[in-house]
N, CA, C, O and CB atoms as a CASP TS submission, in Angstrom:
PFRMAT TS
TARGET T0000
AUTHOR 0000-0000-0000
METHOD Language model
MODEL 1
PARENT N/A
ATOM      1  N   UNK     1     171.199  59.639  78.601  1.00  0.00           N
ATOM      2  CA  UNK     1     171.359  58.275  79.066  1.00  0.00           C
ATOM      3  C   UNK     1     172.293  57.486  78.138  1.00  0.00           C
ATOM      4  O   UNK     1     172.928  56.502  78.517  1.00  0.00           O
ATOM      5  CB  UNK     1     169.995  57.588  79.163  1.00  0.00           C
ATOM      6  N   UNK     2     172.323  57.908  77.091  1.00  0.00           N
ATOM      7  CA  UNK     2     173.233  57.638  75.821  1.00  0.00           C
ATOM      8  C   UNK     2     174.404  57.335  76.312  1.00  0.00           C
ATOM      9  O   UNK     2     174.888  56.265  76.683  1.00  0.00           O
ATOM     10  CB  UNK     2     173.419  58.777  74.810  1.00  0.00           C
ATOM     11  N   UNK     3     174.933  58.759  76.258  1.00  0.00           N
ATOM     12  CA  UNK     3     176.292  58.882  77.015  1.00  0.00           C
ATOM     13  C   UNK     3     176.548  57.676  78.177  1.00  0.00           C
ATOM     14  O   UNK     3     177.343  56.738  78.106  1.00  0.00           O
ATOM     15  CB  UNK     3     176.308  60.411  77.792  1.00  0.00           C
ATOM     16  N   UNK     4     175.402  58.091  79.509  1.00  0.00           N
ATOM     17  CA  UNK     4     176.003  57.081  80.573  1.00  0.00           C
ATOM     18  C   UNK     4     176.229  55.412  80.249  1.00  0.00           C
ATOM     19  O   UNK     4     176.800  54.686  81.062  1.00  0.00           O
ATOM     20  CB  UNK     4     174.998  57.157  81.803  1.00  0.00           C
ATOM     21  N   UNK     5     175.715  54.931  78.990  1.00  0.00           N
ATOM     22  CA  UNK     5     176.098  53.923  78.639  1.00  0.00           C
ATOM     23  C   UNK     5     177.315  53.329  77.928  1.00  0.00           C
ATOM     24  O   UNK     5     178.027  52.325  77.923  1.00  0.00           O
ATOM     25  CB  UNK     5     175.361  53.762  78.241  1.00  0.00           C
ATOM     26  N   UNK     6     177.120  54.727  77.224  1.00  0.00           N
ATOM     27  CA  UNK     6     178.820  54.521  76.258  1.00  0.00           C
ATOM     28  C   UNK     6     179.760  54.658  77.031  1.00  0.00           C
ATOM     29  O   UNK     6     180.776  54.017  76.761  1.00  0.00           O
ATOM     30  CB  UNK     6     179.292  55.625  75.043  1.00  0.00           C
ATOM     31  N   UNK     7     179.761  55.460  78.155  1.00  0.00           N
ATOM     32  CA  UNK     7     180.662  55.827  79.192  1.00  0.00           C
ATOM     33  C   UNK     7     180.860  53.976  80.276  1.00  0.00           C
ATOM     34  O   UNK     7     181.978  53.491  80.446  1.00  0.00           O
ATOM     35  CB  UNK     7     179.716  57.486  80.209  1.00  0.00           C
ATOM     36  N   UNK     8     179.967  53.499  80.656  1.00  0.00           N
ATOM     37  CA  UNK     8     180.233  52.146  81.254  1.00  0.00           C
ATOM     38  C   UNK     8     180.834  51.271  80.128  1.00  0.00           C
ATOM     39  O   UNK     8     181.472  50.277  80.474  1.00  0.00           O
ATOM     40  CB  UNK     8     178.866  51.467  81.863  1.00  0.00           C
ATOM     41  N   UNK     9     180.733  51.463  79.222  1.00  0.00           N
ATOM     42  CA  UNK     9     181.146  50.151  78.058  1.00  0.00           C
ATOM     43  C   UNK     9     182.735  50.741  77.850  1.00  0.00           C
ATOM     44  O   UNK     9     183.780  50.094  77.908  1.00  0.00           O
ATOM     45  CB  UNK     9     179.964  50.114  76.152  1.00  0.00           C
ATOM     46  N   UNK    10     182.523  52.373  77.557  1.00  0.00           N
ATOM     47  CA  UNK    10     184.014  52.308  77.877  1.00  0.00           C
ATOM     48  C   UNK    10     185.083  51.431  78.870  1.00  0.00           C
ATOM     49  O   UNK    10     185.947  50.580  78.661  1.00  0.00           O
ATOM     50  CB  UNK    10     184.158  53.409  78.242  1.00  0.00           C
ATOM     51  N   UNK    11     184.458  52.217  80.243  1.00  0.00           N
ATOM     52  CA  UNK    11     185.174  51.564  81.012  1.00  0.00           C
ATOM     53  C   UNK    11     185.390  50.551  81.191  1.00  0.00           C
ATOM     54  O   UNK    11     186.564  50.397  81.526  1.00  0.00           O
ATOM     55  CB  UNK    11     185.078  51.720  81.693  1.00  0.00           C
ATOM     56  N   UNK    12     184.451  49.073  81.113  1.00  0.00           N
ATOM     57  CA  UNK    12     184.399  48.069  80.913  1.00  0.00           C
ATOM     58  C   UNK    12     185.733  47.678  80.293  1.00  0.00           C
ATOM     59  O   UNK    12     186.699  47.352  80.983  1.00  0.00           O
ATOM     60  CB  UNK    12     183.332  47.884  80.342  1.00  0.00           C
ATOM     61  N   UNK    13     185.749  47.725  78.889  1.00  0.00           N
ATOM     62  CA  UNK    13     186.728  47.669  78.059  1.00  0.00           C
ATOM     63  C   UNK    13     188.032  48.245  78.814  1.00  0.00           C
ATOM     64  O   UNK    13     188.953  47.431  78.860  1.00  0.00           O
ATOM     65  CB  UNK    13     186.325  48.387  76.808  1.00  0.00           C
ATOM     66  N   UNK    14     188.153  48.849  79.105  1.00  0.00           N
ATOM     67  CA  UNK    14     189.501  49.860  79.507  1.00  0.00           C
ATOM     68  C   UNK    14     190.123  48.603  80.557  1.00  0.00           C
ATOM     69  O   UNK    14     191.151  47.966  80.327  1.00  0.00           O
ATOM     70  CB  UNK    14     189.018  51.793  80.522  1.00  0.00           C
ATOM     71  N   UNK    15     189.083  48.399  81.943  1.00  0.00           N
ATOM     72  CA  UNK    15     189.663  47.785  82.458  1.00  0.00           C
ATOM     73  C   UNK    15     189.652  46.312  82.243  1.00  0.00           C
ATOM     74  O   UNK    15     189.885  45.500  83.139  1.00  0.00           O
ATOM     75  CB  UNK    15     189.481  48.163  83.368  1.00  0.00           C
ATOM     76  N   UNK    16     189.427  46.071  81.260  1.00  0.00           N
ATOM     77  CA  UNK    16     189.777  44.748  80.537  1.00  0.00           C
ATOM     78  C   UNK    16     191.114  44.486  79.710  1.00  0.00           C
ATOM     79  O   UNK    16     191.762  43.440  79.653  1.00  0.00           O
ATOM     80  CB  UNK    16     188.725  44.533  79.595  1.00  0.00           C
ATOM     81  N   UNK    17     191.384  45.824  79.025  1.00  0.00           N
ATOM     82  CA  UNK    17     192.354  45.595  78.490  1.00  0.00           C
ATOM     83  C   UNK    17     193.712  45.584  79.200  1.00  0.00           C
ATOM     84  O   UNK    17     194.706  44.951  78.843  1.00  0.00           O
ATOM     85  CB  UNK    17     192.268  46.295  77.627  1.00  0.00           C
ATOM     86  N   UNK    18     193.564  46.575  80.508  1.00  0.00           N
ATOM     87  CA  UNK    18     194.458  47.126  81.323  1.00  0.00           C
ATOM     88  C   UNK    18     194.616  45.567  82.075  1.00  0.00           C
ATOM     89  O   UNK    18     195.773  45.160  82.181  1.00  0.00           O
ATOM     90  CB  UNK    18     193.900  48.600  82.243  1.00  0.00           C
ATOM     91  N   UNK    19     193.718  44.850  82.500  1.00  0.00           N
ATOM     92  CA  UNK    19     194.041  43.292  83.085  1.00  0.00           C
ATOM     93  C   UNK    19     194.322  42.071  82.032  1.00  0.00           C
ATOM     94  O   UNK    19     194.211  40.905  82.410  1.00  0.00           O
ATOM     95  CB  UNK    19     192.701  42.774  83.963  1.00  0.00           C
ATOM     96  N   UNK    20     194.736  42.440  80.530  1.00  0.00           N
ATOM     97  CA  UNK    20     195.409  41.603  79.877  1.00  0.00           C
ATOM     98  C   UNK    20     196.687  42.158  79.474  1.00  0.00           C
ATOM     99  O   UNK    20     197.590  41.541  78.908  1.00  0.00           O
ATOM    100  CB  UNK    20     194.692  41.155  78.883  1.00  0.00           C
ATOM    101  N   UNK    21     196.680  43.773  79.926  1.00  0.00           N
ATOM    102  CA  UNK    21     198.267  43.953  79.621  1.00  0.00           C
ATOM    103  C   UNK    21     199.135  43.511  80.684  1.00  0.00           C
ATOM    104  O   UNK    21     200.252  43.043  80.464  1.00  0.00           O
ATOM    105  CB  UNK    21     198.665  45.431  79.374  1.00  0.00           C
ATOM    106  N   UNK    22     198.575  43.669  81.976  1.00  0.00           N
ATOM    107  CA  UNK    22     199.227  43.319  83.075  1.00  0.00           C
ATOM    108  C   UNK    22     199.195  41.592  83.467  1.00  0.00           C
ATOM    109  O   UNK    22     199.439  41.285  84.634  1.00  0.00           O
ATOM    110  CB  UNK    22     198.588  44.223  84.150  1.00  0.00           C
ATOM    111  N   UNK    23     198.951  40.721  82.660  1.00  0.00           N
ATOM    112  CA  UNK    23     198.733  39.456  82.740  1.00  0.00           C
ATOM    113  C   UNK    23     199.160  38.996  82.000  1.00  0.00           C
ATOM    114  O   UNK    23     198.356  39.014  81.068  1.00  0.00           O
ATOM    115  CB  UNK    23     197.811  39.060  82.813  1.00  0.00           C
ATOM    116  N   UNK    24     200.674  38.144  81.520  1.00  0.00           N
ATOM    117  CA  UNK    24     200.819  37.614  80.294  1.00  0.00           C
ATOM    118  C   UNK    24     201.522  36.287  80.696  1.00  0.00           C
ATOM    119  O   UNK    24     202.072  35.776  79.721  1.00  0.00           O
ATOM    120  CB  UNK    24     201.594  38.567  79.276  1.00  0.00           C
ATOM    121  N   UNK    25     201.650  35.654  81.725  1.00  0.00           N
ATOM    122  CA  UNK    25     201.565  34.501  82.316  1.00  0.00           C
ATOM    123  C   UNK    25     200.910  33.421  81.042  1.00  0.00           C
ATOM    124  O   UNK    25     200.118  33.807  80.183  1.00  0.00           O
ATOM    125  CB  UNK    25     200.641  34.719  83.727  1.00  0.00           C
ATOM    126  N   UNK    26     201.553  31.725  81.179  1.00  0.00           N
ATOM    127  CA  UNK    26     200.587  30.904  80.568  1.00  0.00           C
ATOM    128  C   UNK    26     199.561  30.534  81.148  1.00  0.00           C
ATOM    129  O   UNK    26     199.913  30.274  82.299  1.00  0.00           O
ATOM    130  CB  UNK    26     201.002  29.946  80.190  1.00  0.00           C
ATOM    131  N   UNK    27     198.320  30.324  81.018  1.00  0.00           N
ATOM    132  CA  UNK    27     197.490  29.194  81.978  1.00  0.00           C
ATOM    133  C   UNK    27     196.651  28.389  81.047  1.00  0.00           C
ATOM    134  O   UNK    27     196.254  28.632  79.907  1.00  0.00           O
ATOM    135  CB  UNK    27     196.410  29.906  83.191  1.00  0.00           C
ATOM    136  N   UNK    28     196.534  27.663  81.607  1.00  0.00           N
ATOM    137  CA  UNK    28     195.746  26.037  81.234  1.00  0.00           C
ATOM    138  C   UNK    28     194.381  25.982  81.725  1.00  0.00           C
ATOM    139  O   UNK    28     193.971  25.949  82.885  1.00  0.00           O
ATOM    140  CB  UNK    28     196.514  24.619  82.024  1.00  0.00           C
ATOM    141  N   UNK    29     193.689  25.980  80.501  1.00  0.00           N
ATOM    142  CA  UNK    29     192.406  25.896  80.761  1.00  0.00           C
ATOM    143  C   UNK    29     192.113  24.376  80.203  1.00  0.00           C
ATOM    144  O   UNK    29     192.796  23.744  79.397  1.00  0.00           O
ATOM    145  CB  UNK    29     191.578  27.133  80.090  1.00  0.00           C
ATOM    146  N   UNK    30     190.743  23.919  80.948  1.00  0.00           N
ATOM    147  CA  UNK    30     190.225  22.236  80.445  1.00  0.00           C
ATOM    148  C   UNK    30     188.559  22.249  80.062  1.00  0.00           C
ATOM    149  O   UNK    30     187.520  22.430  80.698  1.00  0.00           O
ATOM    150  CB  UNK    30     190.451  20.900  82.005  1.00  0.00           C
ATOM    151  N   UNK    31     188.828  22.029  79.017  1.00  0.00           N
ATOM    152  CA  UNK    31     186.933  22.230  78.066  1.00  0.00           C
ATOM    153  C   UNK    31     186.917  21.066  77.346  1.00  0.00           C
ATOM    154  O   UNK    31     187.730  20.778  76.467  1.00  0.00           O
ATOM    155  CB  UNK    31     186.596  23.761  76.628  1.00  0.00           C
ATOM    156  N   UNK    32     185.621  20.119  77.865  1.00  0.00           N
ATOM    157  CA  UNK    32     185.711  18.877  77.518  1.00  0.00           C
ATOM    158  C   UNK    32     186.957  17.870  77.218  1.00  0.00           C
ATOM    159  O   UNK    32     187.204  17.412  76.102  1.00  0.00           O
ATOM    160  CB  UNK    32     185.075  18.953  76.634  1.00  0.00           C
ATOM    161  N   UNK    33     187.591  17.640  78.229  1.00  0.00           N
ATOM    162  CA  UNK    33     189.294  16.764  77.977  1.00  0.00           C
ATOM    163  C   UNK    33     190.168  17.780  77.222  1.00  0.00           C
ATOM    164  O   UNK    33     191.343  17.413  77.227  1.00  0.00           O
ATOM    165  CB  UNK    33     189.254  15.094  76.788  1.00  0.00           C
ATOM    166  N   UNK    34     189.991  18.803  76.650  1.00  0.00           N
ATOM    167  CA  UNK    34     190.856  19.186  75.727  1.00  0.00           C
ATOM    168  C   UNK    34     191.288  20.784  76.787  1.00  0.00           C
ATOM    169  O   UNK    34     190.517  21.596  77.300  1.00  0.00           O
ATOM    170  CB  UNK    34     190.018  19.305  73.922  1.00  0.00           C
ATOM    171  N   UNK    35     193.109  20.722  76.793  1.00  0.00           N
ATOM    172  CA  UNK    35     193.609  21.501  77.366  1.00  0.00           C
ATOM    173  C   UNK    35     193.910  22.439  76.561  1.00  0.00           C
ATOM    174  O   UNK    35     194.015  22.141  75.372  1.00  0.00           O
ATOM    175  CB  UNK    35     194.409  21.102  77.991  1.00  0.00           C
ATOM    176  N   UNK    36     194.087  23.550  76.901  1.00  0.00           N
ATOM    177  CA  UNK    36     194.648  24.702  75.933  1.00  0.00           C
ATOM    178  C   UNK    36     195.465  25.522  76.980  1.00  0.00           C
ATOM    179  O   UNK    36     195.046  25.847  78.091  1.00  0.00           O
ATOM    180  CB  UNK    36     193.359  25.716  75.096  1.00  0.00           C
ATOM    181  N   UNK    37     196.940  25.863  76.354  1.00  0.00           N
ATOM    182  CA  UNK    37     197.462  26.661  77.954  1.00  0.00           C
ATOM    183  C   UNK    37     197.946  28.035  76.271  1.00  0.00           C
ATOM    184  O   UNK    37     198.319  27.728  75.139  1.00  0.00           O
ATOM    185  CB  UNK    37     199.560  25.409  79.579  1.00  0.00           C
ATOM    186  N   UNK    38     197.731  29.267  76.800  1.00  0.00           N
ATOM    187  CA  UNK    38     197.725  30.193  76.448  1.00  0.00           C
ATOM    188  C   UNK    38     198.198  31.674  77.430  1.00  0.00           C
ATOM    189  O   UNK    38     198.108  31.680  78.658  1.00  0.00           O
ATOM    190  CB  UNK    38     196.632  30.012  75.978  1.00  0.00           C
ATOM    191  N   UNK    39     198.540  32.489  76.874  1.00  0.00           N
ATOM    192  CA  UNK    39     198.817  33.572  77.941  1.00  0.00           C
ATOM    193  C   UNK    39     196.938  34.119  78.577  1.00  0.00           C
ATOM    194  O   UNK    39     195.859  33.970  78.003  1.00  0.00           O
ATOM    195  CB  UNK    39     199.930  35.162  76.929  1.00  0.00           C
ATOM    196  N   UNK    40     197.191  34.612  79.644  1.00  0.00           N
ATOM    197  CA  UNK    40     195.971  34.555  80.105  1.00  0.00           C
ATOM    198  C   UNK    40     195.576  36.271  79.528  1.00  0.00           C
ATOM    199  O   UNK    40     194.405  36.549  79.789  1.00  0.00           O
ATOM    200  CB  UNK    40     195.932  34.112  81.912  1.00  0.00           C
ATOM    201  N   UNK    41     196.254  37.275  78.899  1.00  0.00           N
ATOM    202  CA  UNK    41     195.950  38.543  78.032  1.00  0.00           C
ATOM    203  C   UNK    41     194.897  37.961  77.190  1.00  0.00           C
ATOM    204  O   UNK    41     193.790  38.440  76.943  1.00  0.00           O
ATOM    205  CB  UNK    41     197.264  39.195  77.112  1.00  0.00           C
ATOM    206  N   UNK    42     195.303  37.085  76.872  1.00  0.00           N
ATOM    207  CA  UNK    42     194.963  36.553  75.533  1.00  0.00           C
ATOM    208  C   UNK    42     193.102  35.494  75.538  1.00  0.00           C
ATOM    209  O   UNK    42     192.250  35.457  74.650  1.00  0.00           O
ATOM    210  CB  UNK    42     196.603  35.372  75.137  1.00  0.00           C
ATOM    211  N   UNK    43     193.114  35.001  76.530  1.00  0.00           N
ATOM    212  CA  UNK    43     192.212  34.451  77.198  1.00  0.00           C
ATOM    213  C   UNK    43     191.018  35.488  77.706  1.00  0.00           C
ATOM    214  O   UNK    43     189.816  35.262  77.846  1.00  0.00           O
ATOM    215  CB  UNK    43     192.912  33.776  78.229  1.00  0.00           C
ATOM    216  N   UNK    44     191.489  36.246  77.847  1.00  0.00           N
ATOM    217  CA  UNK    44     190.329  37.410  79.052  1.00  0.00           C
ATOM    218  C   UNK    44     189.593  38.236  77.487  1.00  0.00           C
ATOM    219  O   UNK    44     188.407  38.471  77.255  1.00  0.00           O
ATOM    220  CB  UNK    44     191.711  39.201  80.642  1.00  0.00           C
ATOM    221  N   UNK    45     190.985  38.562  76.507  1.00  0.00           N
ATOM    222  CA  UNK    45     190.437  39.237  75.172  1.00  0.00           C
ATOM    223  C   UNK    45     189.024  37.832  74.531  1.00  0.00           C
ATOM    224  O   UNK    45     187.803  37.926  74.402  1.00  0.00           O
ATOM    225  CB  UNK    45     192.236  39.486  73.755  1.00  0.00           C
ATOM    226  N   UNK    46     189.730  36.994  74.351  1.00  0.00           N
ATOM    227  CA  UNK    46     188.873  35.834  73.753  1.00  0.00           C
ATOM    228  C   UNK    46     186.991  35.613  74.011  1.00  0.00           C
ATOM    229  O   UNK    46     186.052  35.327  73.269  1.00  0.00           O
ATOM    230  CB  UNK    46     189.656  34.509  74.434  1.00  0.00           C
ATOM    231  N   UNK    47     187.185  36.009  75.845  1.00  0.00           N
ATOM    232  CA  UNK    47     186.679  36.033  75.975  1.00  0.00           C
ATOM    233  C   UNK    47     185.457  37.036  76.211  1.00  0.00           C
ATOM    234  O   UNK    47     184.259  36.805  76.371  1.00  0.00           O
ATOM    235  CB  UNK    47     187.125  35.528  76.201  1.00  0.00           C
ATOM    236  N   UNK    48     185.995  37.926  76.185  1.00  0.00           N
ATOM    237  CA  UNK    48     185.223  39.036  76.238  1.00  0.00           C
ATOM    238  C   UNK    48     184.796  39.425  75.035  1.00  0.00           C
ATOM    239  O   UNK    48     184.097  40.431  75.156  1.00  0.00           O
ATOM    240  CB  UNK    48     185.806  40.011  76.817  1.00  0.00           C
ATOM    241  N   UNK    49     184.882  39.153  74.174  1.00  0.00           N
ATOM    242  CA  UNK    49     184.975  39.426  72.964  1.00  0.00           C
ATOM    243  C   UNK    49     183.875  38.435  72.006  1.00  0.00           C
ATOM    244  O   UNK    49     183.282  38.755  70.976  1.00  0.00           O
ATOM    245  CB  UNK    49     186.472  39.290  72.674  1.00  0.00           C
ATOM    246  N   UNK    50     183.846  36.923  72.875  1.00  0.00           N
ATOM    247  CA  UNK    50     182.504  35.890  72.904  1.00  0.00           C
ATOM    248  C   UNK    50     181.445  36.878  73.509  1.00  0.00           C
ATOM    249  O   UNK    50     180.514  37.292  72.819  1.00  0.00           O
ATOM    250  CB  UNK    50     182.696  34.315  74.003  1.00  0.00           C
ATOM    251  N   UNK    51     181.605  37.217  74.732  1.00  0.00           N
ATOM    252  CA  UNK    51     180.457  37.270  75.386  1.00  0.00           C
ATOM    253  C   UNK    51     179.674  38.988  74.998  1.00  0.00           C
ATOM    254  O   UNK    51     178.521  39.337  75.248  1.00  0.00           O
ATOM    255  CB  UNK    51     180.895  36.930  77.092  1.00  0.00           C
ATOM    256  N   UNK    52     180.719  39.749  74.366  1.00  0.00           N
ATOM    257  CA  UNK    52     179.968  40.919  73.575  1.00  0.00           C
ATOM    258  C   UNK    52     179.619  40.201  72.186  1.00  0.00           C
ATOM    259  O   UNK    52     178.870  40.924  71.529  1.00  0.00           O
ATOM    260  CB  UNK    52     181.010  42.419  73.325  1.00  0.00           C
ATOM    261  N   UNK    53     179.892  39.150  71.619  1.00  0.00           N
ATOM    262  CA  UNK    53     179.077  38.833  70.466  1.00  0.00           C
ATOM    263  C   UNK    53     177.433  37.937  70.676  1.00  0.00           C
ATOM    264  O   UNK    53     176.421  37.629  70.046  1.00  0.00           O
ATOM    265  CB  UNK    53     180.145  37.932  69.575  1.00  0.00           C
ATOM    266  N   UNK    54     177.903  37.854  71.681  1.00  0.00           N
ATOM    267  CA  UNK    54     176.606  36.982  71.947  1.00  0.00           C
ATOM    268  C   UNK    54     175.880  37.392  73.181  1.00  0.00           C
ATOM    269  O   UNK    54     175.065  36.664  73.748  1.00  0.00           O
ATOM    270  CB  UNK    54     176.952  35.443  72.111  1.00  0.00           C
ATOM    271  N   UNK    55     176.234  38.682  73.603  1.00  0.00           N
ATOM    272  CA  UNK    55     175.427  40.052  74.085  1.00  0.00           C
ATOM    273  C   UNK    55     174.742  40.363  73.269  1.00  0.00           C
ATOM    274  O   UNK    55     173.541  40.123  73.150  1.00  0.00           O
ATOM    275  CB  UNK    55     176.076  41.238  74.400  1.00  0.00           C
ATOM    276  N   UNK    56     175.547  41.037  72.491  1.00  0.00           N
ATOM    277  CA  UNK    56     174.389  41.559  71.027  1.00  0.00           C
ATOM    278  C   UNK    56     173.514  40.860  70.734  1.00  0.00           C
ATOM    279  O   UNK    56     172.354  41.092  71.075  1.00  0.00           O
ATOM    280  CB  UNK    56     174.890  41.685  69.617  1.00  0.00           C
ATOM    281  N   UNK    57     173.839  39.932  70.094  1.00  0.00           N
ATOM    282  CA  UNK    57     173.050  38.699  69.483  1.00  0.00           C
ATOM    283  C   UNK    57     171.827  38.650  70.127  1.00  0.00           C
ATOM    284  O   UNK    57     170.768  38.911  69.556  1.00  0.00           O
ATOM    285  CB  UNK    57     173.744  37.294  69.645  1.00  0.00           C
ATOM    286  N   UNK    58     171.925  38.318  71.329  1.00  0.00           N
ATOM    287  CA  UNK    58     170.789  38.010  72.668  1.00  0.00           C
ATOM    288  C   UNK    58     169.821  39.585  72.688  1.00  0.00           C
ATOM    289  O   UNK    58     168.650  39.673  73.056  1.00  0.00           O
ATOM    290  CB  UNK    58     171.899  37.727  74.634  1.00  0.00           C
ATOM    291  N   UNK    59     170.466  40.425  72.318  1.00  0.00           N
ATOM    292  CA  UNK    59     169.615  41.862  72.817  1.00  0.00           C
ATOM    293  C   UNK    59     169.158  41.673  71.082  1.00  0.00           C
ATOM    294  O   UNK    59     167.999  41.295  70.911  1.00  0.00           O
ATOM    295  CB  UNK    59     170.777  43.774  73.562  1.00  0.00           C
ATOM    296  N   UNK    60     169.918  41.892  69.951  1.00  0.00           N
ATOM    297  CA  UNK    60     169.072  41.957  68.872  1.00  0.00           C
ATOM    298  C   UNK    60     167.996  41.328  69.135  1.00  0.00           C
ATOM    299  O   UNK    60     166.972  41.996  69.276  1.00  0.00           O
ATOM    300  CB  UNK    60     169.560  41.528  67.765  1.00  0.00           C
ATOM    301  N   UNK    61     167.943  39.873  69.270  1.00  0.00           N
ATOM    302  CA  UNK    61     166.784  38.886  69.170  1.00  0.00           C
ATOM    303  C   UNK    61     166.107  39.568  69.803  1.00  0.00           C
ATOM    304  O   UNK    61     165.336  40.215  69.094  1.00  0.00           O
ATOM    305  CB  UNK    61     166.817  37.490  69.621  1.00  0.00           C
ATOM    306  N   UNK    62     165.993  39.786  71.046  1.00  0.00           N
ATOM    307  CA  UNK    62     164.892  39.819  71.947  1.00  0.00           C
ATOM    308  C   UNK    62     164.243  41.254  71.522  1.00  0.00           C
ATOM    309  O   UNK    62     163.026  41.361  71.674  1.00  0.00           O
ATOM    310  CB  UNK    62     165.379  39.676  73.595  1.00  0.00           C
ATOM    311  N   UNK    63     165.098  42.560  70.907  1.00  0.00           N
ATOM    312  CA  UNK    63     164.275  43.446  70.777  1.00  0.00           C
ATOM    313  C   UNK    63     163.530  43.930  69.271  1.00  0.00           C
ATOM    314  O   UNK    63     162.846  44.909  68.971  1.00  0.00           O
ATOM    315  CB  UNK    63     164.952  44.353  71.363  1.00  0.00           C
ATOM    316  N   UNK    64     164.213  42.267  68.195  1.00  0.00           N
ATOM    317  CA  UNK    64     163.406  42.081  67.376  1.00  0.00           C
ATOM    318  C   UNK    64     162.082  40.985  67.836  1.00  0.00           C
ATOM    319  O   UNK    64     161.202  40.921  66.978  1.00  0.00           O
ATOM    320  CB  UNK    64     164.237  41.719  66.289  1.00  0.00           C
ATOM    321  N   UNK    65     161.889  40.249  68.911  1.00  0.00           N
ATOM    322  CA  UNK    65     160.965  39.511  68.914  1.00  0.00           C
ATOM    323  C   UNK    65     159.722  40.796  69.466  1.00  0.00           C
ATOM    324  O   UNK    65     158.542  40.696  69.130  1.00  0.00           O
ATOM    325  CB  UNK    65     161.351  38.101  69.844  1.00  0.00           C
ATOM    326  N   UNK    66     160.146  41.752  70.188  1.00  0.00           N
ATOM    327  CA  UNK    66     159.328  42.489  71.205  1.00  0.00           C
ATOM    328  C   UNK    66     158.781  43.258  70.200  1.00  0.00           C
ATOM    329  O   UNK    66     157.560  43.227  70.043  1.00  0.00           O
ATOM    330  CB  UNK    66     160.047  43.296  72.459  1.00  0.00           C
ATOM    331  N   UNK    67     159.410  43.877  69.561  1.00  0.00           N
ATOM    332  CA  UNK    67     159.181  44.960  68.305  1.00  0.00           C
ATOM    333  C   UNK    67     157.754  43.841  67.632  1.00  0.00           C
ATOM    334  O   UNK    67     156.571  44.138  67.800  1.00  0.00           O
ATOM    335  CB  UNK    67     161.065  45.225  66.905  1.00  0.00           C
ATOM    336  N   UNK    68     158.228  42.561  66.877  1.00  0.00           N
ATOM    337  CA  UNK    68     157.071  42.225  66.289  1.00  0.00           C
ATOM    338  C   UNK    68     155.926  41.801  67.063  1.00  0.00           C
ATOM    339  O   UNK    68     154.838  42.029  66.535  1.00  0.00           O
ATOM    340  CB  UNK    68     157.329  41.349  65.476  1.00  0.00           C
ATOM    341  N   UNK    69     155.918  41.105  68.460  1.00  0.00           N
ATOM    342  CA  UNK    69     155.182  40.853  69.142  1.00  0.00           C
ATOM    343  C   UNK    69     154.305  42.473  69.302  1.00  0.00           C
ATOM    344  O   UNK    69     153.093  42.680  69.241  1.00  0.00           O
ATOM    345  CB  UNK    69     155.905  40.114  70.267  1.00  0.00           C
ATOM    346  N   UNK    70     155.296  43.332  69.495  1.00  0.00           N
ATOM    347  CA  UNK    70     154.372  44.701  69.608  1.00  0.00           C
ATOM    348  C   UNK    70     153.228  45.360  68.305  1.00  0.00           C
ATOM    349  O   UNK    70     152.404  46.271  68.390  1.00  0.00           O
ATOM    350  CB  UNK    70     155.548  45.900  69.820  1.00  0.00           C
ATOM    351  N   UNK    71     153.529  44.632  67.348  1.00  0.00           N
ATOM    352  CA  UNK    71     152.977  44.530  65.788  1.00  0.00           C
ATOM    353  C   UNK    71     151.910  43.917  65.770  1.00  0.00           C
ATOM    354  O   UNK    71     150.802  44.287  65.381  1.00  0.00           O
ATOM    355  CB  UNK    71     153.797  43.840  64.778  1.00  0.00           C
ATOM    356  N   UNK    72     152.404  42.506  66.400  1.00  0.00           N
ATOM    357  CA  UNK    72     151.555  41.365  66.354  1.00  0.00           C
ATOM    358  C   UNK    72     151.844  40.857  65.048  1.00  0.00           C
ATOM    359  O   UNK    72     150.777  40.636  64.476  1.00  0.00           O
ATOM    360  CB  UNK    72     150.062  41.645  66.591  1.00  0.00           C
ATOM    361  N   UNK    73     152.675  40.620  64.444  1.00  0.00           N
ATOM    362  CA  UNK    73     153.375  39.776  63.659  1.00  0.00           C
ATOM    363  C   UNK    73     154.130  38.488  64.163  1.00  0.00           C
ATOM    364  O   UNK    73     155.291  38.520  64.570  1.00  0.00           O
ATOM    365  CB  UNK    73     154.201  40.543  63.095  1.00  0.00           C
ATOM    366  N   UNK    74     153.480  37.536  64.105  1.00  0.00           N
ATOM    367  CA  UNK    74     154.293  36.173  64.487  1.00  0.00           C
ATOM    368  C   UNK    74     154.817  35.640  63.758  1.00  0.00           C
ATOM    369  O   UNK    74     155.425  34.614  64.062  1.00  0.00           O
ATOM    370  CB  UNK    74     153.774  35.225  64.932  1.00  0.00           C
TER
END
């Protein structure tokens, strides 16, 4: 099951990178009044790259809260 996971995260990635090589256009994004126009390669990396840090983050926590809850350590 190992594998079939490393194998989706591959791909994941692959076709992420493959839709910022083929994308290098500017675009304009708007986050609270404040514009930012950037190539959109560059944008899709940014972001993907948030949302695997704070993937992790979210799975550490939760399978350190479960682990101690499974202890019974609060």
């Amino acid at each position: 099951m190992r594998w079939f996971h490393l194998a989706v995260i591959v791909l994941f990635a692959a076709a992420t990178m493959i839709f910022a090589a083929q994308n290098f256009e500017n675009v304009t994004i708007s986050f609270f009044k404040m514009n930012f126009s950037l190539p959109l390669a560059l944008q899709t990396l940014i972001v993907y790259l948030l949302g695997a840090a704070t993937g992790g983050s979210l799975f550490a926590l939760l399978r350190r809260s479960f682990t101690r809850a499974k202890r019974g350590v609060g």
